[in-house]
Structures are given as C-alpha cells and as structure tokens.
C-alpha positions as CSV (number, residue, x, y, z in Angstrom):
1,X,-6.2,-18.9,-15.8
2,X,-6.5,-22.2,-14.1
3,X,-8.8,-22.4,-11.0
4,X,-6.5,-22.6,-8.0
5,X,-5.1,-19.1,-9.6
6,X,-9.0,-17.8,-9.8
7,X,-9.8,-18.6,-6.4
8,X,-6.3,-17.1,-5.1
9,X,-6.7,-13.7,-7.2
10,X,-10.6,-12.9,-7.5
11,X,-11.8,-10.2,-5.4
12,X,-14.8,-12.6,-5.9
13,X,-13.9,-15.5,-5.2
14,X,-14.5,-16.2,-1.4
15,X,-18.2,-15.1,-2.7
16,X,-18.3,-17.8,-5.6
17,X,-16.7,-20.6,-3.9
18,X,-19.5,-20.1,-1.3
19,X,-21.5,-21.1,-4.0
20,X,-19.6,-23.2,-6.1
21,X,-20.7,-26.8,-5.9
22,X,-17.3,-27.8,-8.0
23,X,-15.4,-26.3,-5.1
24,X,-12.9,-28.8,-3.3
25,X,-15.3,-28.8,-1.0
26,X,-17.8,-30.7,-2.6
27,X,-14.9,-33.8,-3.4
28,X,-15.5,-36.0,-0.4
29,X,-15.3,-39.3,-0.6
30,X,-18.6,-40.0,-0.6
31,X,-19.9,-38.1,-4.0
32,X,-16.6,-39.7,-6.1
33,X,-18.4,-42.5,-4.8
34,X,-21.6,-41.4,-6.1
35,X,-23.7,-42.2,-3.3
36,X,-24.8,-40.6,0.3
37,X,-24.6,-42.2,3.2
38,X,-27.6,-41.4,6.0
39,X,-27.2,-43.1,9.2
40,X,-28.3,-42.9,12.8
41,X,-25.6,-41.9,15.3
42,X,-27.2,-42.1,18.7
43,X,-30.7,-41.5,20.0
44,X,-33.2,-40.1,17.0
45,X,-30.0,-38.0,16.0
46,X,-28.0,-39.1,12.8
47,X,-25.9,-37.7,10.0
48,X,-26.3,-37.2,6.3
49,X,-22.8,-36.9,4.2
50,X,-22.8,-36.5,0.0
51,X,-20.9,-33.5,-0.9
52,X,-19.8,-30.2,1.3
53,X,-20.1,-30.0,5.1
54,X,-21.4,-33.0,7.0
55,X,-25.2,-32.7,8.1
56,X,-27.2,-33.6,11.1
57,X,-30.5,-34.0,12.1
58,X,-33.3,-35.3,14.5
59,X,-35.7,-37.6,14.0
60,X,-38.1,-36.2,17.2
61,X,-42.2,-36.8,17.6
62,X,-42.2,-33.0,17.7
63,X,-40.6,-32.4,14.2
64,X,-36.9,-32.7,12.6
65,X,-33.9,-30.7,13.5
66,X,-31.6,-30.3,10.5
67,X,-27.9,-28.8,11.4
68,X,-26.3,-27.8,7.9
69,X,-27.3,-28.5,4.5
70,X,-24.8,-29.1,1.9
71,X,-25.9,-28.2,-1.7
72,X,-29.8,-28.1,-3.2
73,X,-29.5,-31.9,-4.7
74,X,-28.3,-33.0,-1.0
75,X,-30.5,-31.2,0.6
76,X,-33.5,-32.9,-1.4
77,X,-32.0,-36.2,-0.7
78,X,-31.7,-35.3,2.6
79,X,-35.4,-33.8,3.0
80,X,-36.9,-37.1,1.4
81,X,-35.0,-39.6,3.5
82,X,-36.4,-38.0,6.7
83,X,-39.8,-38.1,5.4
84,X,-39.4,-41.6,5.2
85,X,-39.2,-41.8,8.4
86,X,-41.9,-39.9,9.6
87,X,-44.2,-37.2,8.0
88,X,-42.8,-34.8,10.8
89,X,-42.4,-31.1,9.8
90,X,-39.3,-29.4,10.0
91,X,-39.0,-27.5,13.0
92,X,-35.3,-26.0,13.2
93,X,-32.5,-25.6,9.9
94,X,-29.6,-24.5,11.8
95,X,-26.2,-23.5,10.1
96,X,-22.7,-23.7,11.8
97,X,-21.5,-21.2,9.5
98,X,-22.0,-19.6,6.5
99,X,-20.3,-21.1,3.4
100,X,-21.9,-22.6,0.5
101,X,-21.0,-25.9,1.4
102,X,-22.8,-25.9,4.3
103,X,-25.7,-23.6,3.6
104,X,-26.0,-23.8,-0.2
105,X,-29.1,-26.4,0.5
106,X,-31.0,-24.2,2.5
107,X,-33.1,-22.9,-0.4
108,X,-34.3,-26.3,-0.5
109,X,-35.6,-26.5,2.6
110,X,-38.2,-22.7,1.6
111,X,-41.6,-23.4,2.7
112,X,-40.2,-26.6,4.9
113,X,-38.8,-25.5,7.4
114,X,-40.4,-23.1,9.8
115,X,-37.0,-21.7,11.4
116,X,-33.5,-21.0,10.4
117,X,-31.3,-20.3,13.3
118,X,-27.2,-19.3,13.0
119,X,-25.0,-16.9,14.8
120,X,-25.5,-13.3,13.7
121,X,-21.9,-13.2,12.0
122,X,-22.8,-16.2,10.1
123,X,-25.9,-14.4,8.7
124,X,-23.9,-11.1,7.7
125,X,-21.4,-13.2,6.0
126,X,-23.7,-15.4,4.3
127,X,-25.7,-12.1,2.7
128,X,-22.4,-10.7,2.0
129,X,-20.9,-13.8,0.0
130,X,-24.4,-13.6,-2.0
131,X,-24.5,-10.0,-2.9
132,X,-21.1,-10.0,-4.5
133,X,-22.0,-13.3,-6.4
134,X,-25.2,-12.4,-6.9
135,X,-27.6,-15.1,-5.8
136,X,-29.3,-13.8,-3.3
137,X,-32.4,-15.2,-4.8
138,X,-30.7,-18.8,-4.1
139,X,-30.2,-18.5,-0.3
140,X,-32.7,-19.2,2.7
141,X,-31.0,-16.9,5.2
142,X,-31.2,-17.0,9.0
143,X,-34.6,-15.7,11.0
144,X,-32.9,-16.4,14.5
145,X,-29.6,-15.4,15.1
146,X,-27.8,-15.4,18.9
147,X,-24.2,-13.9,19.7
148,X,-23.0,-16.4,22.4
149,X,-26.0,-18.9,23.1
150,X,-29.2,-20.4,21.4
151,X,-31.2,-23.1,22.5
152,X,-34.9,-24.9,22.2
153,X,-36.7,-28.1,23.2
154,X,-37.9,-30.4,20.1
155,X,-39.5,-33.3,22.1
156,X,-37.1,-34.8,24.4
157,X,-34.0,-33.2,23.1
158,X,-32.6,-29.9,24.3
159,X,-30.8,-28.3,21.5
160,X,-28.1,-25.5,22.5
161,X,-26.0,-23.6,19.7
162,X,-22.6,-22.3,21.2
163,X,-20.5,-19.5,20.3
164,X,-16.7,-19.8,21.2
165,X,-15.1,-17.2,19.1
166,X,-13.5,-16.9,15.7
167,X,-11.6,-20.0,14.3
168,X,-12.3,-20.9,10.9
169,X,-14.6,-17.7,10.6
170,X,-16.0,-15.3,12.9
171,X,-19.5,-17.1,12.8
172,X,-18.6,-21.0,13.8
173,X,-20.8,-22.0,16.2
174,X,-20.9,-25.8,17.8
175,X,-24.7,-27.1,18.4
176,X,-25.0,-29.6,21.2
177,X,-28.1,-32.1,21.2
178,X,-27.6,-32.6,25.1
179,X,-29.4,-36.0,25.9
180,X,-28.0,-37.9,23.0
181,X,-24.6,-36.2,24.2
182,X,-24.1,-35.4,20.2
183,X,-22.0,-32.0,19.1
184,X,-21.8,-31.0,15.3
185,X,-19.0,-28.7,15.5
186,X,-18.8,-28.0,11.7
187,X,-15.8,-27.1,10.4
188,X,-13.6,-26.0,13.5
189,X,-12.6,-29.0,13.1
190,X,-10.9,-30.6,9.6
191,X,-10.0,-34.6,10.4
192,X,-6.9,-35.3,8.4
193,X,-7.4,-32.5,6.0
194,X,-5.8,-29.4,5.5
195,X,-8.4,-26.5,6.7
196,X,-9.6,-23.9,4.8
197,X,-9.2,-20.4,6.9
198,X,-11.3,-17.8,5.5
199,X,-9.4,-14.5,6.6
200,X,-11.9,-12.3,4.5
201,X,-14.1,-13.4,7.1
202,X,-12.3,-12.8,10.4
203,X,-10.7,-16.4,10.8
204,X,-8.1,-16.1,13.0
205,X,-5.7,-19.9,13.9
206,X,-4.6,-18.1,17.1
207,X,-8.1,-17.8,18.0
208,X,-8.9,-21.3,16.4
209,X,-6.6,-22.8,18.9
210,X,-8.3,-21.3,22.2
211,X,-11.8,-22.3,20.8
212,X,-11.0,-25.8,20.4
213,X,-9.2,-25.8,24.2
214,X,-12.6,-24.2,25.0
215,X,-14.8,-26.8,23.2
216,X,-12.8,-29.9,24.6
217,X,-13.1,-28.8,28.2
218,X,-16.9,-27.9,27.8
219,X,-18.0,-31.0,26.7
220,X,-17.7,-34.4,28.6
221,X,-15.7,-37.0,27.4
222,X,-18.9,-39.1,26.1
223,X,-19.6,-36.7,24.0
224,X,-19.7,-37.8,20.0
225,X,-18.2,-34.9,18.0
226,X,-19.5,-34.8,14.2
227,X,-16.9,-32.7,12.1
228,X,-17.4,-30.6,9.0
229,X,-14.8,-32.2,7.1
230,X,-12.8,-35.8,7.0
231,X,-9.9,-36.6,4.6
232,X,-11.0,-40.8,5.4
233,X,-14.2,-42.0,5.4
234,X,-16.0,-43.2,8.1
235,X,-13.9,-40.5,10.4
236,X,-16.9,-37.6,10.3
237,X,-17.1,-38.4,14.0
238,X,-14.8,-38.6,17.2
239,X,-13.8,-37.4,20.4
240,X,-11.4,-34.9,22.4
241,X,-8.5,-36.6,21.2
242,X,-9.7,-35.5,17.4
243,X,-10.4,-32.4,18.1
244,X,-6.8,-31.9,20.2
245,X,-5.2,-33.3,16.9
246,X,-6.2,-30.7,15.0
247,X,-5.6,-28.4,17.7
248,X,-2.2,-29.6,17.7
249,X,-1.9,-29.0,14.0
250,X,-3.1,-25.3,14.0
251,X,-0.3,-24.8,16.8
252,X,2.3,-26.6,14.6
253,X,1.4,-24.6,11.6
254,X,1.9,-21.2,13.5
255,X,5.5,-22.6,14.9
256,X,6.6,-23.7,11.8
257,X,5.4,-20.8,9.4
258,X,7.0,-18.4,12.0
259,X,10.4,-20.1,11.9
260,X,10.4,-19.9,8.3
261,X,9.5,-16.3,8.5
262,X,11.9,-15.2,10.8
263,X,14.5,-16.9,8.7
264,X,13.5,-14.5,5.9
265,X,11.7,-16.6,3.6
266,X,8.7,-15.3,1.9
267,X,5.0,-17.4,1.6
268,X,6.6,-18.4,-2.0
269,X,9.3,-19.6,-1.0
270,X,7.7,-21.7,2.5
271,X,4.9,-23.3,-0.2
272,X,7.7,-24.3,-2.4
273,X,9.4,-26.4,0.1
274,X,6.6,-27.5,2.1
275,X,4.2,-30.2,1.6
276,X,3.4,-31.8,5.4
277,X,3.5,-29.6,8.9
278,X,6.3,-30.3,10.5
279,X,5.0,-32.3,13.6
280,X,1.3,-33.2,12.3
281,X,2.2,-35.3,9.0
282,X,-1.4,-36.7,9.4
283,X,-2.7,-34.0,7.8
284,X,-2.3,-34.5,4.5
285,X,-3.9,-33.9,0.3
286,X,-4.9,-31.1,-1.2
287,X,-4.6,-27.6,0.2
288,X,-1.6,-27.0,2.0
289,X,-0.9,-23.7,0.4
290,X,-4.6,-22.6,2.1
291,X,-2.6,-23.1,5.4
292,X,0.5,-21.7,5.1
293,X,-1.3,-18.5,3.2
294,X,-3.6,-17.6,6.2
295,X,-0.9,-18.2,8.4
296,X,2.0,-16.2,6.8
297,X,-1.1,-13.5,6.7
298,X,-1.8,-13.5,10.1
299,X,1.6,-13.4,11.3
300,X,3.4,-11.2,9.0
301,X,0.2,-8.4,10.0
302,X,1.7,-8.3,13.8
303,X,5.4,-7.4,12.8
C-alpha cells in the first residue's frame, strides 16, 4: 500500500500523521534546503521556519514567547538560537492548533518552558491524536486553555490568543502580539498551497470562510500576518489581501465541487479531472485531492 492510500484508509492515520515528521507537512522549502531560517520580523518578535508549521517567538527582558513548535530537532534549534540571544527563560509555548507539525516540538521545550497555553479543543485533539498513536509519552500538552480569549503581558508586549471558530479544525486560534502589530494565524491560512482540512476534527470550509472575513476585519491593515504554511519561500508573511486570497479560494472550492456534484459526478470522478480551482489557479502542488475530499464530504452530508 503506498502512503497517500495509508493516510486516505487508516482509521489511524489523522493520529500518525500528527506525528509523522515524513508527513507532507514537513517538505517546505526550507528543510529540502537543509537549513532554517530565524529572523526578526518587527519589534523583539521574529519567526523560525525548518520543517512543519511556521514558528514565532519573543525576544522580551521578561522571558521568550514561543507560538508553535514544529518537530523535536526544530524545536532544539529553535531553543538554542534564542539563548543566544539572551539567557531569558521561557515564559509562554503557545500552540495555534494541535497537529504534529506544529506541536510535535513541544516535548522539547519539558522543563523550559513554564506555560503551555492553546484553546481547549486544541488540547482534546492533541491527547486524542496521541492516544490512538500512542505517544503520549512524546507530547508536552496544554496547562492553560481559553474558549474565546487568552491573553498576558511579557514585558512591553501584550499577547492575546483569539478564537474565531472552526476552519481548518475546531481548535485554530490566531495570537496577536499587539504593539509590534504581529498575528500568527497558523494554518487558517495556506499561501499558495492546497490546505489540509481535517474533518475528523471538526474543520468545516463554510466556517473557514466566515473566520477569515472575521480575522481580516479585526485586525488593522498594519498588521503583519505570519501563516502556517507557504507554497514559495519568503511568502510566510502578509496582509488582508493574503488572507482574502485564500478566502477566495475556500469559496471557489465550495462552488466548484457543488457544480460538479449536482451534475452527478462522484469525488472520483471530480479528482480525476481536476488539478487547479477553477477561479484560484494560484493555488497549486501537491494535495488537491485533500480539497476536493473535505469538500465533497461536507457538502454531500447536507443533501
């Protein structure tokens, strides 16, 4: 059985691929590269990319703020180029979700860091994907959860953890570091790259679209978005006008899987003649069928 059949057919494989450092994930440009890249954005906050979900931290007199951490070998890399900037302890790990790619580092950060904060559906998915693959001895799980809002002072910066609703999961939340005006939104937003939707734990693109209409008209127009996920490096971070392109490509992939449906065609036969959405061909690589599949789920459930 090859993998993309695995991870379509396993009862276990949203649990593994939470895991699963070899997931497609992992294969941004940056690790075929072999390399990380840790830079400062604006203010003491800055971002950390390798493999899996793009990090970010502060640098504060008070201690560092880490948001998201990758896999354990990031993580460490991560940990030691903060401590060359200052022997701060680490005050806050915060997670804008649950999978593996994004919290598969946490273990690294055990005895480090003094809280782990993410939204309480984020915590019960996280246990959940670790029980069935059975590492729960690999994962540093949440000890300050919230259901719509979170925040703390670390120095001068405010940080504020946001809950919009379900999108890519039920647990994404977007955590705002309000004077440098810098959001990680994780992965409700996918720049150029074909999403992963994780139904098995309550994603939902109808949803998906309202949160990001939400998060554009929350936050001001100077604010510097960091996304989860880029298919191009060097575009981890934009503005309202990223975030409404992938709006506008959730919207298009509703339309357009619905039209094929009501034209009788089955999930099959849409991924066999599909390899672009109609009306966001900027979206493009690997995992089109991830697309199509949630969205012929979701729709097909309400006829």
């Amino acid at each position: 059985m090859d993998r993309k059949t695995f991870l379509r057919n396993s009862s276990l494989a949203m649990a593994l691929l939470a895991f699963d450092q070899s997931s497609l994930f992992a294969k941004d440009l940056s690790i075929l590269k072999n390399q990380f890249q840790f830079k400062l954005l604006r203010n003491d906050v800055g971002i950390f990319t390798e493999s899996g979900g793009t990090i970010a931290w502060l640098n504060s007199p008070d201690g560092f703020a880490v948001v998201d951490t990758q896999f354990p070998k990031n993580a460490e890399h991560v940990i030691a180029e903060l401590k060359k900037l200052k022997d701060n302890p680490f005050k806050f790990l915060i997670n804008t979700h649950h999978h593996g790619d994004h919290t598969g580092g946490n273990i690294s950060f055990k005895g480090l860091a003094e809280n782990v904060v993410a939204h309480t559906n984020s915590l019960i998915n996280q246990t959940k994907a670790a029980e069935k693959a059975g590492k729960m001895d690999e994962q540093l799980l949440p000890n300050i959860t919230f259901e719509k809002k979170w925040k703390a002072k670390l120095g001068k910066e405010k940080i504020v953890g946001k809950y919009f609703g379900a999108a890519h999961t039920n647990g994404d939340c977007v955590f705002h570091f309000q004077n440098a005006n810098v959001a990680h939104v994780g992965d409700l937003v996918f720049n150029k790259r074909f999403p992963y939707i994780d139904k098995d734990n309550g994603a939902n693109i109808e949803s998906w679209i309202s949160v990001l209409e939400n998060v554009r008209k929350y936050y001001d127009n100077d604010t510097l978005f960091i996304f989860g996920h880029s298919r191009e490096e060097g575009k981890i971070t934009g503005n309202k006008n990223d975030i409404l392109a992938f709006q506008n490509y959730l919207e298009k992939l509703l339309t357009y899987t619905k039209s094929e449906i009501a034209k009788g065609k089955s999930k099959e036969d849409i991924l066999k003649s599909t390899t672009t959405i109609p009306g966001a061909p900027d979206w493009q690589g690997d995992g089109i069928e991830r697309s199509i599949s949630a969205a012929y789920q979701e729709l097909t459930a309400k006829m």
